[in-house]
N, C-alpha and C positions, 0 to 999 in steps of 0.2 A: 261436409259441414258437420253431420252428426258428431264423426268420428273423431276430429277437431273438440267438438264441445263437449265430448263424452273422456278424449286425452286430456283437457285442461281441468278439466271436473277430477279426474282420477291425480293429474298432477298435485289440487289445490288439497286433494284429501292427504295427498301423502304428505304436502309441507306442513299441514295442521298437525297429521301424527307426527310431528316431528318436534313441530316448534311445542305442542303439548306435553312430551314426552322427555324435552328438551328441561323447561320450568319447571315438571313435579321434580326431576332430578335434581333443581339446584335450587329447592324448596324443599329439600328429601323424604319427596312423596312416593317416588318411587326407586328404583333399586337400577345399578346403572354396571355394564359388563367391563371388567377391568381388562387391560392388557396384562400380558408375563410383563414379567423383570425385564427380561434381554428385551424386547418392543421398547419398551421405557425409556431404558438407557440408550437404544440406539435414535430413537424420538428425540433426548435429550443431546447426546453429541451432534445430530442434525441442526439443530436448534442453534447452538453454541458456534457451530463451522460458518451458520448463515450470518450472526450478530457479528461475529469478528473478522469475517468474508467481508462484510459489508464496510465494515472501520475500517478497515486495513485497506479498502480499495477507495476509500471516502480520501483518507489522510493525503495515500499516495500520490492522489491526484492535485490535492491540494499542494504538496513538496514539490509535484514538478511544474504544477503552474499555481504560483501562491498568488497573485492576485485574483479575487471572487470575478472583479468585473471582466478582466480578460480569460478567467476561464470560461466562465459563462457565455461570452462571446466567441469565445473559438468552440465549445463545442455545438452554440448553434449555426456557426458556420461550417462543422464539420457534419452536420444532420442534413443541411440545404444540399449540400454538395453532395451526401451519400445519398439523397433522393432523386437530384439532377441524373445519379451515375457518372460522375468526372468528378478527377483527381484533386485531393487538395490540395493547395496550392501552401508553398513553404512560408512559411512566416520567419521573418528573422526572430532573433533573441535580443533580450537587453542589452545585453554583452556586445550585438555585433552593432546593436544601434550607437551605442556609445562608441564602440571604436570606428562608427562612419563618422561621428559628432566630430570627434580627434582631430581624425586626419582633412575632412571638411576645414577644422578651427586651423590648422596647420598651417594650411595655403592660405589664408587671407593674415596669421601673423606674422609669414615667411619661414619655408626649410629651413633656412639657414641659422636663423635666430634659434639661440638656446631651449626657449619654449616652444616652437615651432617644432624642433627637430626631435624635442624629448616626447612633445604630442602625437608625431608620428609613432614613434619607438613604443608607448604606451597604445596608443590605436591599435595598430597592428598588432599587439598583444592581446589588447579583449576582443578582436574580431576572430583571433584564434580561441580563446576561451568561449566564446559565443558556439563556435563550430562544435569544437568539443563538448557544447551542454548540449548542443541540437542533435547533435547522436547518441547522446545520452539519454536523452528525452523517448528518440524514437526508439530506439533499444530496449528500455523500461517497458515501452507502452507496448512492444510486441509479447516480450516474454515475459512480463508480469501484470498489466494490469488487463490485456484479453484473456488471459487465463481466466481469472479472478472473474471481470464481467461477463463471460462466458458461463461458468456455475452458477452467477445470480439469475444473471437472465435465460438460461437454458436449463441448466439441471434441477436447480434450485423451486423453479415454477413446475416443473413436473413433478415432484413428490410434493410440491404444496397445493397440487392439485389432486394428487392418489389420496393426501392425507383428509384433506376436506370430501372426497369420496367417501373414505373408510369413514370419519364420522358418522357421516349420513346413514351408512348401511351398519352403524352401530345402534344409534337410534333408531332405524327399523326394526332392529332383531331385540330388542328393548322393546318397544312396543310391543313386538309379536308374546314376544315372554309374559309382558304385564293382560294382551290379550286373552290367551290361555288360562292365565291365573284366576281371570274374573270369570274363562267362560265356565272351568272346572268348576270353581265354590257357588256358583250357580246350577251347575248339572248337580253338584249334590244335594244341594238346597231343595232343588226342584223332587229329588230321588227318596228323600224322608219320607218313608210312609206315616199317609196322617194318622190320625185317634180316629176311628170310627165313631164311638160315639159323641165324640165333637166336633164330627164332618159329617157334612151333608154327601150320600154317595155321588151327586155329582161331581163333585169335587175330585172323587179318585180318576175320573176320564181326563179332567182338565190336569191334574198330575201327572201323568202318565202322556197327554201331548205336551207338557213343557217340558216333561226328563226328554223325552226325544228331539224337541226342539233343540237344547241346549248338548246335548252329545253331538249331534248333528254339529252345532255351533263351535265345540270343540274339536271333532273331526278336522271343519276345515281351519280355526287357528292351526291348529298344529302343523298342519300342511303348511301354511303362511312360514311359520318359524322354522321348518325345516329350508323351504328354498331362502328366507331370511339368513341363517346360518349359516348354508352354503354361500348363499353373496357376500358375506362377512368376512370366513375361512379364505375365499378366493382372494377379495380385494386387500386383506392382512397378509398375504401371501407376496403381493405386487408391493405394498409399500413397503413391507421388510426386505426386500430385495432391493429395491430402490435404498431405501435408508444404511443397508449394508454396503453399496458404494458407495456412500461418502468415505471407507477407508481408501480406496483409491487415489478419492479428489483430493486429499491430504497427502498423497505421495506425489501428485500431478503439482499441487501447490509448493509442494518441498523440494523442486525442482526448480522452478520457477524461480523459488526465492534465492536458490544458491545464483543460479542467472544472474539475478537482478544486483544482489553483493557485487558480482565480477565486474558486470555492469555499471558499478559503481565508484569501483576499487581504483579501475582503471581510468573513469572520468576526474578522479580526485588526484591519481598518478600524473595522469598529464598538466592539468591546473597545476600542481606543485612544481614540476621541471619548466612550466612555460616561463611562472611566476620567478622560479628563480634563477632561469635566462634572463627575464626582465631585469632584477633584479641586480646581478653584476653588469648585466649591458647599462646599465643607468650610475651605478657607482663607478664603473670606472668615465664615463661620460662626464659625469657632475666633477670628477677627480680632473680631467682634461681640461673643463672650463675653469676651475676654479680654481686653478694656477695663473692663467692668464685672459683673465674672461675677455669678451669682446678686442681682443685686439692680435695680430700676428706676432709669429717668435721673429726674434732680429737674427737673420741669414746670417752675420758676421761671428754672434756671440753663438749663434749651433755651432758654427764648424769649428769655433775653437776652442768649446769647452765639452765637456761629454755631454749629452742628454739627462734630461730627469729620471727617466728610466735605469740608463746607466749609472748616477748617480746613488740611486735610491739601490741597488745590485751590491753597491759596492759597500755602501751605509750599514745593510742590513749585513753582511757578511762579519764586518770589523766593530759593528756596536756589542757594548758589554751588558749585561743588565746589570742595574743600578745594586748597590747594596742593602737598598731598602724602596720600596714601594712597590714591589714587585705582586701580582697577587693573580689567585687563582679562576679560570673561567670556563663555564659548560658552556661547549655548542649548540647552537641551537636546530640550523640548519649543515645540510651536507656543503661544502666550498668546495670548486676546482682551481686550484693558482690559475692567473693569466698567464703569467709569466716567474722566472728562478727566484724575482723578489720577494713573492708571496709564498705562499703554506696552505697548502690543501686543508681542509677540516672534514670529521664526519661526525654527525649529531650527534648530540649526548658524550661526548668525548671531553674530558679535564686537561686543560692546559696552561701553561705559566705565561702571562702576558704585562710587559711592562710600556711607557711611554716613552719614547724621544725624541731629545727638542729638535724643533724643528721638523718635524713629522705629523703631514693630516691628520687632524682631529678626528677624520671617520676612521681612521689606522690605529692597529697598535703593531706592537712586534710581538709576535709568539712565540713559545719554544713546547717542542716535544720530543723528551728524549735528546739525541743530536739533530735534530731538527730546528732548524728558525725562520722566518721569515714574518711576511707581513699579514697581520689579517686583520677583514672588515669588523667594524665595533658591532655594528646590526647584525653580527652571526652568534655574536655571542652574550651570554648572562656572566654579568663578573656576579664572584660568588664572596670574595674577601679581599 
């Protein structure tokens, strides 16, 4: 029990030297030990890796789950469950929810019907877009943002713990300093021989025990400052080592990040080829029904005249372009022809595209070079 109230007595003295030692400083009463340059700076890039460590993992988390309420909610469901110890369980994506919505709305309008059947074809597409953001998600979340929360919550908390350390034993070795200082100008003060004839000789005994007093008194500061210094030296010694890894955690992070681009490249690679599978699967669709919607082709007039197909083969082959109206258009996305009536395209590419009559409004006819055939209005920007 003593020994108890003799550790907390000894604790409450040293926070007092502290918090005292703390105020003269930032009242400049008293004199406060600088660190070098290189401490500073690397203090300062510590600092800068933690604020922008912290943004970057803030943002990221928000891009991959942009609603507050549903982030909020999945990571306290993902706290319960790492405390239960069992696995979390998958959550769909918006993506895959709307493509159940689809194919759900499908069947109760009928496959067969034109909206029915295009709901499927759309469904099926975001439930594949759904899949591809869901392993993008987890992908992300492996190779970049445990990185990231790994440094704040692990590395990060250890040098913010050496640094508030080194404080501390800064302001010790600060006091120790300012102790010494008072106990010296004291031992000298005390060490003045008086005036004889305007001192009582008593008085030279009592001089002569407070110069010893106070030598005494310096003796043991000094001693204080010396192992002060030494725990100072030591724990400057841990944070700087600490603080010089953070060049590391900048090369562990610049790894991470190239991941995460790939990780991303790829999820946006896919979206674009799904989208523009969607895309011709649906024009040439809306193209099928919109020659002859809702009703069947007459068995007699197929067999005895060519197909649409065929016809459209043989149109695009013998048509001329006009003398005048003809005008020029940038691609916008990549085209594969279905079929010899069409013309492939690839982005960003100039070509000559006129109308004729009697040809879908979603068509034109293209030419490149000896090259002709059909292509879609929505691949391209007419330019004149």
């Amino acid at each position: 029990m003593d020994f108890s109230v003799k550790k907390l007595a000894s604790d409450a003295g040293v926070f007092f030297s502290r918090a005292v030692q703390f105020t003269q400083e930032n009242l400049g009463q008293a004199e406060k030990t600088e660190l070098d340059a290189h401490f500073e700076n690397l203090l300062a890039r510590a600092d800068c890796t933690k604020n922008w460590t912290e943004k970057i993992f803030r943002q990221t988390e928000y891009l991959l789950q942009p609603n507050p309420i549903d982030h909020t909610g999945a990571r306290i469901e993902e706290f319960l469950y790492e405390k239960l110890d069992r696995k979390v369980p998958s959550r769909p994506t918006n993506a895959e929810l709307l493509g159940q919505y689809m194919l759900e709305a499908a069947k109760d309008f009928g496959p067969g019907t034109p909206y029915g059947s295009t709901l499927i074809k759309v469904g099926e597409c975001q439930q594949r877009l759904g899949g591809a953001e869901r392993e993008f998600l987890q992908t992300s979340a492996i190779s970049f943002l445990t990185p990231l929360r790994n440094f704040l919550e692990g590395d990060w908390r250890t040098i913010s713990k050496e640094r508030r350390l080194l404080e501390n034993r800064r302001l010790d070795l600060d006091a120790c300093k300012a102790r010494v200082k008072k106990a010296k100008a004291a031992e000298t003060k005390a060490a003045a021989v008086p005036d004889f004839q305007e001192t009582r000789p008593r008085n030279y005994v009592l001089s002569a025990s407070a110069s010893a007093l106070w030598t005494e008194e310096v003796d043991k500061a000094e001693h204080e400052l010396r192992v002060a210094q030494t725990e100072f030296d030591r724990q400057a010694e841990v944070t700087r080592l600490l603080l010089e890894g953070i060049s590391s955690t900048h090369v562990n992070h610049l790894r991470c990040l190239h991941e995460f681009v790939e990780a991303q490249t790829a999820y946006y690679n896919q979206c674009h080829r799904v989208m523009q599978d969607l895309q011709k699967e649906l024009g040439r669709f809306s193209s099928s029904f919109g020659r002859n919607p809702g009703s069947s082709p007459d068995p007699v007039a197929s067999a005895s005249s060519p197909t649409a197909s065929e016809t459209d083969v043989l149109q695009i082959e013998e048509v001329q372009p006009p003398a005048s109206g003809t005008r020029k258009a940038k691609v916008l996305y990549d085209y594969d022809a279905a079929d010899t009536s069409e013309m492939s395209l690839l982005a960003d590419e100039l070509i000559t595209v006129y109308t004729v009559p009697g040809m879908d409004s979603d068509w034109l006819v293209g030419e490149r070079g000896n090259q002709k055939g059909k292509v879609p209005v929505t691949y391209l920007e007419l330019l004149s």
